[in-house]
mmJSON file of the N, C-alpha and C atoms, coordinates in Angstrom:
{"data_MODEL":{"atom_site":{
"group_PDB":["ATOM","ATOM","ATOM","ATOM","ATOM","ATOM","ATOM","ATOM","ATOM","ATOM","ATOM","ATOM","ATOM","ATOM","ATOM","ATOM","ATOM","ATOM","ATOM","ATOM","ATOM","ATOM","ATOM","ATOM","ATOM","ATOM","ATOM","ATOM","ATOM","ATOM","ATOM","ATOM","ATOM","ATOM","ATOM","ATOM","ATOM","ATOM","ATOM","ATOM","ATOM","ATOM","ATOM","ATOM","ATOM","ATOM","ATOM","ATOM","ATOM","ATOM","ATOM","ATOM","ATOM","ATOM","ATOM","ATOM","ATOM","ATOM","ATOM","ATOM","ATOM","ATOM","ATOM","ATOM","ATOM","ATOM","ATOM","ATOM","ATOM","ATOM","ATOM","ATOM","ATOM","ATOM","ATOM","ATOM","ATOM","ATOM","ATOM","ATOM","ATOM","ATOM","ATOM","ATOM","ATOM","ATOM","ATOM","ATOM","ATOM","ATOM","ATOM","ATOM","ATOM","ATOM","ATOM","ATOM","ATOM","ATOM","ATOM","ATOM","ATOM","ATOM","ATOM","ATOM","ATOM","ATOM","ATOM","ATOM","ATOM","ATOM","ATOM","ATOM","ATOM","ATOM","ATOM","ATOM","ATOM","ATOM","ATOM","ATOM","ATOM","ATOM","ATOM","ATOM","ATOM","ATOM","ATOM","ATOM","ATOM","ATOM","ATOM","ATOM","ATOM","ATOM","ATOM","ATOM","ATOM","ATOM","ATOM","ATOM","ATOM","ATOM","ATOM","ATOM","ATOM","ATOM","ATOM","ATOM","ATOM","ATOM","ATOM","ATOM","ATOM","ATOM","ATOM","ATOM","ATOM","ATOM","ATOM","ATOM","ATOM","ATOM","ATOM","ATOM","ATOM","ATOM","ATOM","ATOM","ATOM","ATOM","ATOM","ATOM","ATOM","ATOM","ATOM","ATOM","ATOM","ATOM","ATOM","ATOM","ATOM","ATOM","ATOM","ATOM","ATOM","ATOM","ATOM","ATOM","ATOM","ATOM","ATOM","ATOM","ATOM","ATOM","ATOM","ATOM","ATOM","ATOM","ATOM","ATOM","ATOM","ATOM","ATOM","ATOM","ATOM","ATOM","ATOM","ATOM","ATOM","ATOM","ATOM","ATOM","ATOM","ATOM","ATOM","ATOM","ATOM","ATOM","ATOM","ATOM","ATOM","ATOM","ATOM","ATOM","ATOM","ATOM","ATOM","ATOM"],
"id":[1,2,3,4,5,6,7,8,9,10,11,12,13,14,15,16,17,18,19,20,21,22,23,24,25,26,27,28,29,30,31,32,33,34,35,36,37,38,39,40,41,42,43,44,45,46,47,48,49,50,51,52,53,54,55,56,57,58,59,60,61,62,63,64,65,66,67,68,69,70,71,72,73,74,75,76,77,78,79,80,81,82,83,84,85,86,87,88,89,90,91,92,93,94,95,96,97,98,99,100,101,102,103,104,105,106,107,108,109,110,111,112,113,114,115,116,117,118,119,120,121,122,123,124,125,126,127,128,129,130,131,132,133,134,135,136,137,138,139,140,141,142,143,144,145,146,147,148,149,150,151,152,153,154,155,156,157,158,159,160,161,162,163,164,165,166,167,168,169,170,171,172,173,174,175,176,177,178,179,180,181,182,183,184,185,186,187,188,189,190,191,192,193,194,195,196,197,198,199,200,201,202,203,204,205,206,207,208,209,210,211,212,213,214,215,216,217,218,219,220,221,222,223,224,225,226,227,228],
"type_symbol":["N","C","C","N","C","C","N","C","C","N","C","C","N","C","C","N","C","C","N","C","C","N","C","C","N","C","C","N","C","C","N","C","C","N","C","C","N","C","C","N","C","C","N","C","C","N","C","C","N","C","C","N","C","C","N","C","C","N","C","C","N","C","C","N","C","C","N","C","C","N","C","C","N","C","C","N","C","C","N","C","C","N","C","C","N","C","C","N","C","C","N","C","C","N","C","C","N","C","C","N","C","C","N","C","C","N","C","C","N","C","C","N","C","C","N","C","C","N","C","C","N","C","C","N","C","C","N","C","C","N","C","C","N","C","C","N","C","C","N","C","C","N","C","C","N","C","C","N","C","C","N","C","C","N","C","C","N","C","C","N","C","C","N","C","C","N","C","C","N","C","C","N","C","C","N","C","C","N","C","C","N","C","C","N","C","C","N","C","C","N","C","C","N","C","C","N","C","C","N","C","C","N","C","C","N","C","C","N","C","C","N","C","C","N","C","C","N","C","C","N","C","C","N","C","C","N","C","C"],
"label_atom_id":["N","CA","C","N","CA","C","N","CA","C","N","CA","C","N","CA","C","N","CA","C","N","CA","C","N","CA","C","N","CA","C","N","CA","C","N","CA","C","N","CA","C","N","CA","C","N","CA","C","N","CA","C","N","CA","C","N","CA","C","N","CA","C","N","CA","C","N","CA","C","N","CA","C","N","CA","C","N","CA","C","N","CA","C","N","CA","C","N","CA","C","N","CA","C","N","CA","C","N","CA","C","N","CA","C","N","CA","C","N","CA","C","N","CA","C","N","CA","C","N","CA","C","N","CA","C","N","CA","C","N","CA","C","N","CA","C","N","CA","C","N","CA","C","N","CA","C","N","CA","C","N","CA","C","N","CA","C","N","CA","C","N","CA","C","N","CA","C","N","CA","C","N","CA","C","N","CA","C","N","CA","C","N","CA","C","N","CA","C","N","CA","C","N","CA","C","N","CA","C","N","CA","C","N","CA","C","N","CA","C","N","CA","C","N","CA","C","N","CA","C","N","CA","C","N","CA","C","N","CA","C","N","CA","C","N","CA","C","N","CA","C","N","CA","C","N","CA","C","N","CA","C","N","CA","C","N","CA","C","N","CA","C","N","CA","C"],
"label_alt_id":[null,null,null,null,null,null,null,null,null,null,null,null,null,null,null,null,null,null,null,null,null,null,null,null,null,null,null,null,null,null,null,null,null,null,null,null,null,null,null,null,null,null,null,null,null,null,null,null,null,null,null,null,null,null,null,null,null,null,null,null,null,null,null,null,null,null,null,null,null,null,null,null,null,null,null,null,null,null,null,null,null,null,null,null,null,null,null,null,null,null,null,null,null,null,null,null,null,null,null,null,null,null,null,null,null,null,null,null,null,null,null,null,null,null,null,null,null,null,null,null,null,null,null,null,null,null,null,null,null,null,null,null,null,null,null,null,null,null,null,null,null,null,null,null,null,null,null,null,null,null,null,null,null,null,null,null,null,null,null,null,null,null,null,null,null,null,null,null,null,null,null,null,null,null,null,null,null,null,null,null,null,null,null,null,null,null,null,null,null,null,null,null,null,null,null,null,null,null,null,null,null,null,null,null,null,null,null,null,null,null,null,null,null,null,null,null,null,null,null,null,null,null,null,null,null,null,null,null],
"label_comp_id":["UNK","UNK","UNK","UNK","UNK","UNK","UNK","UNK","UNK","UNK","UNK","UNK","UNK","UNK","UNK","UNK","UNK","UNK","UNK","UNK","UNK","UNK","UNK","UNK","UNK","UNK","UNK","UNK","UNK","UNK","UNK","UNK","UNK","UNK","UNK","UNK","UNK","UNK","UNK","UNK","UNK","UNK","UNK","UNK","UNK","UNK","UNK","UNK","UNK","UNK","UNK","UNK","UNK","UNK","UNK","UNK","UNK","UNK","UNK","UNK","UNK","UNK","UNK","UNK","UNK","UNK","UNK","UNK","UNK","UNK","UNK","UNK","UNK","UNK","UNK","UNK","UNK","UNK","UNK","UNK","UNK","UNK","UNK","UNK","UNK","UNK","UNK","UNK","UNK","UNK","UNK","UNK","UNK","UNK","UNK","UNK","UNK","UNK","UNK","UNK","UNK","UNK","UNK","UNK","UNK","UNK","UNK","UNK","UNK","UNK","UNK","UNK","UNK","UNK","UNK","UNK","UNK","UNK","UNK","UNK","UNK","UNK","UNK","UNK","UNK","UNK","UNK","UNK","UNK","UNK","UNK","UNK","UNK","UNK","UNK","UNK","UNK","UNK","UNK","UNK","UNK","UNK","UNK","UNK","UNK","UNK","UNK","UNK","UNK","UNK","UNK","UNK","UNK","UNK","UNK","UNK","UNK","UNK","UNK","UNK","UNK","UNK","UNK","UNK","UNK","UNK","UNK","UNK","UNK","UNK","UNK","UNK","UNK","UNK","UNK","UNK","UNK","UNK","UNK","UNK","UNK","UNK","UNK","UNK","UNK","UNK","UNK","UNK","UNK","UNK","UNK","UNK","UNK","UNK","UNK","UNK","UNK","UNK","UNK","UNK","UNK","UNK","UNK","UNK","UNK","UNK","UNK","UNK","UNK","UNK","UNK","UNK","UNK","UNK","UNK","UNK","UNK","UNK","UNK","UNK","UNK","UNK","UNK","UNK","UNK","UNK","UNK","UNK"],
"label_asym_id":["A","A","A","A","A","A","A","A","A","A","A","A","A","A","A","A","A","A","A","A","A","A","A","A","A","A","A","A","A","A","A","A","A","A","A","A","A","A","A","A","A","A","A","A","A","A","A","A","A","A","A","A","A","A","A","A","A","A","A","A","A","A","A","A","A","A","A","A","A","A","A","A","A","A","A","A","A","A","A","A","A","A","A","A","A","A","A","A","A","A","A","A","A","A","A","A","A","A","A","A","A","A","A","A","A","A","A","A","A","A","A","A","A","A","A","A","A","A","A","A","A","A","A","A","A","A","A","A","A","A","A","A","A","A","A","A","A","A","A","A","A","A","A","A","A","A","A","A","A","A","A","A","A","A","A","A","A","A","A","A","A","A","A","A","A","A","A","A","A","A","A","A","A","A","A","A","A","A","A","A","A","A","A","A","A","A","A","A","A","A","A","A","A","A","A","A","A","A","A","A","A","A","A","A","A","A","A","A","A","A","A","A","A","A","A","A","A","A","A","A","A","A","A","A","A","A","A","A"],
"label_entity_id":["1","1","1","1","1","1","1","1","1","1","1","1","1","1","1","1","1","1","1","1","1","1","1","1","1","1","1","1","1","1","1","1","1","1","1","1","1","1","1","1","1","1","1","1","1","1","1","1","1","1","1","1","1","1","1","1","1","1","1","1","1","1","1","1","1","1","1","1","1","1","1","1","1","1","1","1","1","1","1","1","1","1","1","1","1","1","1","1","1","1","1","1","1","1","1","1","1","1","1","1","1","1","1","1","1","1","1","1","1","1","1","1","1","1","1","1","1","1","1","1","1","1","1","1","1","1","1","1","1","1","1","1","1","1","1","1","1","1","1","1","1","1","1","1","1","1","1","1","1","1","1","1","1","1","1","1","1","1","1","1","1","1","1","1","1","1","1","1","1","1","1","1","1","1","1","1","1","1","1","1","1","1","1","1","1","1","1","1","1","1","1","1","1","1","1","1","1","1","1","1","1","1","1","1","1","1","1","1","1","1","1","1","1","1","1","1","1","1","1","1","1","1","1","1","1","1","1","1"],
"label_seq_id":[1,1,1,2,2,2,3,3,3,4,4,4,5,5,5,6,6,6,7,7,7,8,8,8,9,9,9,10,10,10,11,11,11,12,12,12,13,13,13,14,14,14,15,15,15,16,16,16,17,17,17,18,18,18,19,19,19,20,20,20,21,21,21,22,22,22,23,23,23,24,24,24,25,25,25,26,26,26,27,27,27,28,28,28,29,29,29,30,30,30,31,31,31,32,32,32,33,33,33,34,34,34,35,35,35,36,36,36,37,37,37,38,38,38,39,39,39,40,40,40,41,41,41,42,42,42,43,43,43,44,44,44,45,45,45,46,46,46,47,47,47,48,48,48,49,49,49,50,50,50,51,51,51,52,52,52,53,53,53,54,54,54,55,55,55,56,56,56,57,57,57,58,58,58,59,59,59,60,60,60,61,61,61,62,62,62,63,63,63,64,64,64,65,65,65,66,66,66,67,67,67,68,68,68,69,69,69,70,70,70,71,71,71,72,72,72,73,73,73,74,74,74,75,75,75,76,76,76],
"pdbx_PDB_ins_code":[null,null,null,null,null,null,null,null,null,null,null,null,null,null,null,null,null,null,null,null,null,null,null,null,null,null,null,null,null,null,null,null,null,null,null,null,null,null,null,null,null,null,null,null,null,null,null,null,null,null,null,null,null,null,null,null,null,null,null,null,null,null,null,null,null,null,null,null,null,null,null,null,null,null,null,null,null,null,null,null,null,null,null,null,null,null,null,null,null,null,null,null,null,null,null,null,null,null,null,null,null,null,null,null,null,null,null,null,null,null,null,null,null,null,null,null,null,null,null,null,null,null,null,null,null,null,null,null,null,null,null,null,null,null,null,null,null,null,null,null,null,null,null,null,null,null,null,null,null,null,null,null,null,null,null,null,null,null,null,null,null,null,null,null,null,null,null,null,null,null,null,null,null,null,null,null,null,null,null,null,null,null,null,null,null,null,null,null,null,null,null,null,null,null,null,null,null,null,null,null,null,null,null,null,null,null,null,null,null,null,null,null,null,null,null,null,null,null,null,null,null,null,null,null,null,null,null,null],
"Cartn_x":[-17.045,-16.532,-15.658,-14.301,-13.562,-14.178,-13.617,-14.149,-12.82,-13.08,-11.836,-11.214,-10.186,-9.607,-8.85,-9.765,-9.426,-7.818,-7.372,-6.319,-6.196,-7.636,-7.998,-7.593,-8.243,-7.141,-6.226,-4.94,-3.88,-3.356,-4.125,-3.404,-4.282,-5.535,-6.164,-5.219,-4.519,-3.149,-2.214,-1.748,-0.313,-0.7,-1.616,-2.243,-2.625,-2.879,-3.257,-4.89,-5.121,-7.051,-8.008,-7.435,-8.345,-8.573,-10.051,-10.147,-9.316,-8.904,-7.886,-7.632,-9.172,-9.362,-9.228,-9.781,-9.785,-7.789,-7.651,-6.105,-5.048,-5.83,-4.922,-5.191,-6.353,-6.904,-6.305,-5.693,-5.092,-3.826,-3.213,-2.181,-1.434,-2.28,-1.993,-2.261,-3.448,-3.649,-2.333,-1.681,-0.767,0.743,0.756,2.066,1.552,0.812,-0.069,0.393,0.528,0.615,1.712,2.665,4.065,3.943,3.08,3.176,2.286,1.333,0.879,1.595,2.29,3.529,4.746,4.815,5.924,5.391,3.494,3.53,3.122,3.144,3.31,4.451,5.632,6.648,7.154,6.836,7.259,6.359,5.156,4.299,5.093,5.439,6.392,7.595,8.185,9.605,8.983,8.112,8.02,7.335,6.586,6.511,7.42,8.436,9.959,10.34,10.865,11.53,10.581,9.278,8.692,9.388,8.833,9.235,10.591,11.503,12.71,12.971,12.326,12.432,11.524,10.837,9.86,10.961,10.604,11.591,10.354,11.542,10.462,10.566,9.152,9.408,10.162,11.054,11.622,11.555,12.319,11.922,11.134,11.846,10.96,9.277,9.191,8.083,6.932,7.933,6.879,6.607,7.686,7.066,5.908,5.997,4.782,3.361,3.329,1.871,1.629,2.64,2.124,1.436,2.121,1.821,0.173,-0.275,-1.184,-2.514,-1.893,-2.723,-2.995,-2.314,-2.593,-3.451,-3.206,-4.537,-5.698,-5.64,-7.117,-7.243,-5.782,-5.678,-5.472,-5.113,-4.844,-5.931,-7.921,-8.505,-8.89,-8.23,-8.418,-8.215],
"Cartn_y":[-9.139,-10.009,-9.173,-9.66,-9.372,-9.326,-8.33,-8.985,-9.494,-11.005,-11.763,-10.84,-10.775,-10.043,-10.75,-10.086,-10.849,-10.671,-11.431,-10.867,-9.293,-8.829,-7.757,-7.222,-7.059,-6.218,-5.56,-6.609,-6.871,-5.667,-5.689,-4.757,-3.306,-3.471,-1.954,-1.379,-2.154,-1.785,-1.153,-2.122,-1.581,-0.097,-0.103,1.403,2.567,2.364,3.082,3.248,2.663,2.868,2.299,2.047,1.774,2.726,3.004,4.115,4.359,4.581,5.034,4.037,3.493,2.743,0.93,0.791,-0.069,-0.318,0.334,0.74,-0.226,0.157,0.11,-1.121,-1.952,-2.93,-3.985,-3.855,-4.291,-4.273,-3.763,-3.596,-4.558,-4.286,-5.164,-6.504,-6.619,-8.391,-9.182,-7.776,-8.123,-8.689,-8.019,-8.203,-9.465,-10.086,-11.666,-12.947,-12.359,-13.712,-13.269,-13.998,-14.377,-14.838,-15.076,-15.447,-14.56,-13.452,-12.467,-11.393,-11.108,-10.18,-10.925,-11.603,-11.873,-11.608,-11.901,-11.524,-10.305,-9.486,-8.127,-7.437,-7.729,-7.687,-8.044,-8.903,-9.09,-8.57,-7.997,-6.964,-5.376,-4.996,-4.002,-3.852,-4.978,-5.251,-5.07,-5.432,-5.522,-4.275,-3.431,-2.077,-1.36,-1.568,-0.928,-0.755,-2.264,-2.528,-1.925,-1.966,-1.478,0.332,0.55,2.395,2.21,1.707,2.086,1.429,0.563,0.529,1.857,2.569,3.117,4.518,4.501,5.083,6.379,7.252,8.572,7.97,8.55,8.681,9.473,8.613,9.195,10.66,11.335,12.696,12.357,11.226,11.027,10.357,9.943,9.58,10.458,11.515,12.803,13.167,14.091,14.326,13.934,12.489,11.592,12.181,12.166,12.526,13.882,15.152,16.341,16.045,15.692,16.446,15.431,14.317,13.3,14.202,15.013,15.568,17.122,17.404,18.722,18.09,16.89,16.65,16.056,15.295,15.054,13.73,12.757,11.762,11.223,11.581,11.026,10.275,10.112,10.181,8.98,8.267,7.349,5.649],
"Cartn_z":[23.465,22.413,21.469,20.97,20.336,18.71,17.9,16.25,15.968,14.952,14.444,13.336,13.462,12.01,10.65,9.945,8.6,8.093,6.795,6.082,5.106,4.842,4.691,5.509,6.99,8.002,7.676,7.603,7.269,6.458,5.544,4.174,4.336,5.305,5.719,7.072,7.631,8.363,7.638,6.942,6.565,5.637,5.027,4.195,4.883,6.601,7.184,6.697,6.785,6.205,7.57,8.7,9.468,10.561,11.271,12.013,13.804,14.267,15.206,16.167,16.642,17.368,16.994,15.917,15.421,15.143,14.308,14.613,15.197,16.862,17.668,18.525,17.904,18.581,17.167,16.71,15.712,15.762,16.308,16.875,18.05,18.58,20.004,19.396,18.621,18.346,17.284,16.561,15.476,16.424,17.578,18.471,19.054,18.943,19.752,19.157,17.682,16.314,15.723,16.069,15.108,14.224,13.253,12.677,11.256,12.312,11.232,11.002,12.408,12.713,11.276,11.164,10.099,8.57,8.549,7.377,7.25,8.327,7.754,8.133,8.388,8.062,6.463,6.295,5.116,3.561,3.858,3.546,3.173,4.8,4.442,3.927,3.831,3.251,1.854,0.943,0.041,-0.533,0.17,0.178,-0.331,0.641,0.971,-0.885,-0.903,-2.161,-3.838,-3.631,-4.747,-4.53,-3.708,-3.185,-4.121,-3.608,-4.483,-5.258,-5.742,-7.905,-8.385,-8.047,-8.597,-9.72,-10.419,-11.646,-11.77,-12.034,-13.228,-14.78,-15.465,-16.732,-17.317,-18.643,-19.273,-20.097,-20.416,-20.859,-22.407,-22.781,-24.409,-23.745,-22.637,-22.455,-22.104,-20.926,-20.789,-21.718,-22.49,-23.827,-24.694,-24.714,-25.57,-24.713,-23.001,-22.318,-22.593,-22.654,-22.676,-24.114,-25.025,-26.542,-26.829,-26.196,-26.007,-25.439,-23.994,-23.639,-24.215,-24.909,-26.092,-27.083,-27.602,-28.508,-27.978,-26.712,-25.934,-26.299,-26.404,-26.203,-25.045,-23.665,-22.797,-21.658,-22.408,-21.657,-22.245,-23.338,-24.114,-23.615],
"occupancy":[1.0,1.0,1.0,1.0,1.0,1.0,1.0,1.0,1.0,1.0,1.0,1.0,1.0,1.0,1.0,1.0,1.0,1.0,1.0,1.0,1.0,1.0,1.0,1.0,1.0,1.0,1.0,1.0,1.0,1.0,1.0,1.0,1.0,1.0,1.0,1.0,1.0,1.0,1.0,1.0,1.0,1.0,1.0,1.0,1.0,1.0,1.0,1.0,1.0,1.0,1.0,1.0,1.0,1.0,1.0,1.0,1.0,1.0,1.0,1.0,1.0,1.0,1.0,1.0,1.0,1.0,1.0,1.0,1.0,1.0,1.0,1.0,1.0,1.0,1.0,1.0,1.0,1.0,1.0,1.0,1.0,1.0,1.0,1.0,1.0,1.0,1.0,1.0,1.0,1.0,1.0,1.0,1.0,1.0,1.0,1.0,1.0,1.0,1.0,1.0,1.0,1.0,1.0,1.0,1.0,1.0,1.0,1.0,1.0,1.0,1.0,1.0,1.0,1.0,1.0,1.0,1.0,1.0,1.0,1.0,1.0,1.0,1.0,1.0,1.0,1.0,1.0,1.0,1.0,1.0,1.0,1.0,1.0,1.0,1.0,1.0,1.0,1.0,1.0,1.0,1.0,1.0,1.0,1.0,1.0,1.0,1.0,1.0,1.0,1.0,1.0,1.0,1.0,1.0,1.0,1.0,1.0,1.0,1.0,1.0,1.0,1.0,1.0,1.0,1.0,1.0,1.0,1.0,1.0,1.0,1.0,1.0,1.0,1.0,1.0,1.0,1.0,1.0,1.0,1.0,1.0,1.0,1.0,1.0,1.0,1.0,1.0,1.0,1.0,1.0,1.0,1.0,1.0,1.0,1.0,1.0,1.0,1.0,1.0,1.0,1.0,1.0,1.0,1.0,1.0,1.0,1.0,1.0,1.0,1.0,1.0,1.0,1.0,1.0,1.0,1.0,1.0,1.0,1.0,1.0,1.0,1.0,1.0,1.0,1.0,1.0,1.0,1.0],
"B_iso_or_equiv":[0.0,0.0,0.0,0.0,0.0,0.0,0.0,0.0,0.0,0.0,0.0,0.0,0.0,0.0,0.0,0.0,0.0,0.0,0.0,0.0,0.0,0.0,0.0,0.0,0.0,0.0,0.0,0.0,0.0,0.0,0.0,0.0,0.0,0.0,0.0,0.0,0.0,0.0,0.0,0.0,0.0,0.0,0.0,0.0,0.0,0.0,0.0,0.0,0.0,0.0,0.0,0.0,0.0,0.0,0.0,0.0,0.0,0.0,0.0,0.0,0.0,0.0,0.0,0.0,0.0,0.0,0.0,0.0,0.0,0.0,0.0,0.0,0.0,0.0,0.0,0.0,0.0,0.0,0.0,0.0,0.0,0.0,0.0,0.0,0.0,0.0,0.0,0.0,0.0,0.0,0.0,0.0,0.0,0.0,0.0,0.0,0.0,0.0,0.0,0.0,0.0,0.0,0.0,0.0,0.0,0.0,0.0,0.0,0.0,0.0,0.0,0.0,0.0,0.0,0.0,0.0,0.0,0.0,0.0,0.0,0.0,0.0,0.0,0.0,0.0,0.0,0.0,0.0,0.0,0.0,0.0,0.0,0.0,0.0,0.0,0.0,0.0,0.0,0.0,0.0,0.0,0.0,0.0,0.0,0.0,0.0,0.0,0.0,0.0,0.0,0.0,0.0,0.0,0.0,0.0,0.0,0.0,0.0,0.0,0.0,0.0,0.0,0.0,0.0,0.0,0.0,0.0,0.0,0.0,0.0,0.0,0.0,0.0,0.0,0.0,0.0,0.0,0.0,0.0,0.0,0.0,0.0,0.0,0.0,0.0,0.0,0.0,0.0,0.0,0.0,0.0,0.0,0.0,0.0,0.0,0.0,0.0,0.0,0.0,0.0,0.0,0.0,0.0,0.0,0.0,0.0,0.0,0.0,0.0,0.0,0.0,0.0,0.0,0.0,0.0,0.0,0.0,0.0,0.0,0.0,0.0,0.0,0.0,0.0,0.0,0.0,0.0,0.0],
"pdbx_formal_charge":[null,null,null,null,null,null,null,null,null,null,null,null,null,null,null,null,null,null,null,null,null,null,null,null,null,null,null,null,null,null,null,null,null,null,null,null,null,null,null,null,null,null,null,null,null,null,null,null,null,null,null,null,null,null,null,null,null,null,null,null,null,null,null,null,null,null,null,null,null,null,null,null,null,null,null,null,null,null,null,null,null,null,null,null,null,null,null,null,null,null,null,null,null,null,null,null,null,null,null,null,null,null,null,null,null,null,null,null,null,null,null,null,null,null,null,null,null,null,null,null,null,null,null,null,null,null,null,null,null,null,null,null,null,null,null,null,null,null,null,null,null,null,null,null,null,null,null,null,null,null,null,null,null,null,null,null,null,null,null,null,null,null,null,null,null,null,null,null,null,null,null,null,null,null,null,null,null,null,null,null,null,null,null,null,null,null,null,null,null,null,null,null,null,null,null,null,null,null,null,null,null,null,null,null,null,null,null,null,null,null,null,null,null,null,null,null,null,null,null,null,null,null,null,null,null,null,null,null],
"auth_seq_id":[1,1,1,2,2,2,3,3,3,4,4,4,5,5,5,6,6,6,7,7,7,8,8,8,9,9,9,10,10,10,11,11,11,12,12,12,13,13,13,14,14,14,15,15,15,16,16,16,17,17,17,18,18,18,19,19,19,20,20,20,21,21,21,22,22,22,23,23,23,24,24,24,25,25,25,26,26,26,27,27,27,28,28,28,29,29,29,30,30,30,31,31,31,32,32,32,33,33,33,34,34,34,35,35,35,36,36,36,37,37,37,38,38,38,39,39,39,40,40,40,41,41,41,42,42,42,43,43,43,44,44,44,45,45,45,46,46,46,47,47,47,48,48,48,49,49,49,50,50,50,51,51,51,52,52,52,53,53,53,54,54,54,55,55,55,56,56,56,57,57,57,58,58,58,59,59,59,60,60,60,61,61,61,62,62,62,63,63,63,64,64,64,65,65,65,66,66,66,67,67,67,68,68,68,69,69,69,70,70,70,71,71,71,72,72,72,73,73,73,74,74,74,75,75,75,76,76,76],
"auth_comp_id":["UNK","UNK","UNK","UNK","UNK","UNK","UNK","UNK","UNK","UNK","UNK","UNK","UNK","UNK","UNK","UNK","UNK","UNK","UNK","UNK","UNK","UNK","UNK","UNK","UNK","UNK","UNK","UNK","UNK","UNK","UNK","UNK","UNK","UNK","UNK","UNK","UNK","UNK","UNK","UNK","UNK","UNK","UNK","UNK","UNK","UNK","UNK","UNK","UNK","UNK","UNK","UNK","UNK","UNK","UNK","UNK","UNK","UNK","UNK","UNK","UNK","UNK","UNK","UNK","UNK","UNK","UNK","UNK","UNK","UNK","UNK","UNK","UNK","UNK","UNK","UNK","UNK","UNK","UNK","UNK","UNK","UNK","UNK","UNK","UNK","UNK","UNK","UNK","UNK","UNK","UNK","UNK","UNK","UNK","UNK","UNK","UNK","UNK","UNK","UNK","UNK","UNK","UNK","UNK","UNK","UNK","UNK","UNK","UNK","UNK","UNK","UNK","UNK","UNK","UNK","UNK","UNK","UNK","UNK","UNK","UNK","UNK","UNK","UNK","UNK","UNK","UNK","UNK","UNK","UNK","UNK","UNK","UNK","UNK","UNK","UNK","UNK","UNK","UNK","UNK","UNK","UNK","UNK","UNK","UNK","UNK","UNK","UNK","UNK","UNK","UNK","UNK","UNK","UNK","UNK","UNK","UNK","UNK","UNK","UNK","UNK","UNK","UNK","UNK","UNK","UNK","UNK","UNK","UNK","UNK","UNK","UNK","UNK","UNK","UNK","UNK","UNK","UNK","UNK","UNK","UNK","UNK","UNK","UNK","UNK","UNK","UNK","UNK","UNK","UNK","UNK","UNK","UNK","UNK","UNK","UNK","UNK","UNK","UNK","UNK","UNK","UNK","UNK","UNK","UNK","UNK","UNK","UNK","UNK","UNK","UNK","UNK","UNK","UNK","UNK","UNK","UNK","UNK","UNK","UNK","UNK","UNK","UNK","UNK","UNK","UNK","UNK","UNK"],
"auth_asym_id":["A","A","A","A","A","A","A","A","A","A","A","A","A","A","A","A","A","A","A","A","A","A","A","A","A","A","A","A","A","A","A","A","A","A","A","A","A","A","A","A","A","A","A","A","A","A","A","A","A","A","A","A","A","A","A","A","A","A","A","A","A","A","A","A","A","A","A","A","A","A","A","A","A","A","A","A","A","A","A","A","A","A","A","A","A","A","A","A","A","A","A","A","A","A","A","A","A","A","A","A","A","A","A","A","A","A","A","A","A","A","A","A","A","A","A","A","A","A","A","A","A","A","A","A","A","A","A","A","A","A","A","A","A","A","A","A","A","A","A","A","A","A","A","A","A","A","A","A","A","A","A","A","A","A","A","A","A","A","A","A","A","A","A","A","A","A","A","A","A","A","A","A","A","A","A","A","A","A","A","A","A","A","A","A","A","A","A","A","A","A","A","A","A","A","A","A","A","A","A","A","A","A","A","A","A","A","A","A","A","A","A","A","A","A","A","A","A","A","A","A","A","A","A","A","A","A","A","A"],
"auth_atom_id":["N","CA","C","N","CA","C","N","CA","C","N","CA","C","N","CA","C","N","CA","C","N","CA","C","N","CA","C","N","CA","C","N","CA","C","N","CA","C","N","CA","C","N","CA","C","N","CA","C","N","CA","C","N","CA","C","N","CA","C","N","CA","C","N","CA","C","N","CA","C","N","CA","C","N","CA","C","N","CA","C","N","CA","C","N","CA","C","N","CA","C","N","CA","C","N","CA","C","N","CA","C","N","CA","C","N","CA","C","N","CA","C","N","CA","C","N","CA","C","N","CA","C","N","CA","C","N","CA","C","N","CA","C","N","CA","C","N","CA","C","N","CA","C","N","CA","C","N","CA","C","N","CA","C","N","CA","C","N","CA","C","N","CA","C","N","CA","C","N","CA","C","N","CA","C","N","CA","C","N","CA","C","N","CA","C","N","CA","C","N","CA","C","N","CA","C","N","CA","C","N","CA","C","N","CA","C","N","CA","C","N","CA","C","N","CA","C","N","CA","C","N","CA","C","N","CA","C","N","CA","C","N","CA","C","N","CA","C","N","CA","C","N","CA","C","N","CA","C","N","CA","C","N","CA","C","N","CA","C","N","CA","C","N","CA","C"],
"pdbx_PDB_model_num":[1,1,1,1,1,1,1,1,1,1,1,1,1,1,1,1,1,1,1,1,1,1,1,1,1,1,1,1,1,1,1,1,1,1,1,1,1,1,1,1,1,1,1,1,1,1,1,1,1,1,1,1,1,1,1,1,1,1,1,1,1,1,1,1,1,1,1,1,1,1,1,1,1,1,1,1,1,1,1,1,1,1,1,1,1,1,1,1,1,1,1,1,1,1,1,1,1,1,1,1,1,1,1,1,1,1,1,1,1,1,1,1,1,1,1,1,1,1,1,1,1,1,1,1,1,1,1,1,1,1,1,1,1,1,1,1,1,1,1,1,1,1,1,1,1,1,1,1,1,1,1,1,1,1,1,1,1,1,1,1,1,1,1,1,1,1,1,1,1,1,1,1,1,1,1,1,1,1,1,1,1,1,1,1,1,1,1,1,1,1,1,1,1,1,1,1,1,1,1,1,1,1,1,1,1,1,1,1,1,1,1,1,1,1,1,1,1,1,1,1,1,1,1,1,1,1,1,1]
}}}
């Protein structure tokens, strides 16, 4: 007997959090369903797009964490 896979799955896929085997039996079932295959496609598309908005902090902002974490505010 097969185990059914949840939408959890899903997102322990795309994170890489599932064990090798499991994996890959996840894999094969994801190439089965066009229709889960699309939403994790569109999972990673949206991956994608966060990755490149992702900004550094500003230098006035670093600034604000070092001098925060010199007074032993940053645990606050």
């Amino acid at each position: 007997m097969t185990k059914p896979f949840t939408p959890n799955d899903l997102l322990r896929f795309v994170y890489g959090e599932m064990p090798a085997l499991e994996e890959e039996a996840f894999h094969a079932y994801l190439l089965t369903q066009p229709d889960l295959f699309q939403e994790y496609l569109s999972i990673r598309e949206s991956m994608r797009a966060l990755d490149a908005s992702f900004k550094q902090p500003s230098l006035t902002a670093a600034q604000v964490l070092r001098k925060a974490k010199k007074v032993g505010l940053e645990k606050v």
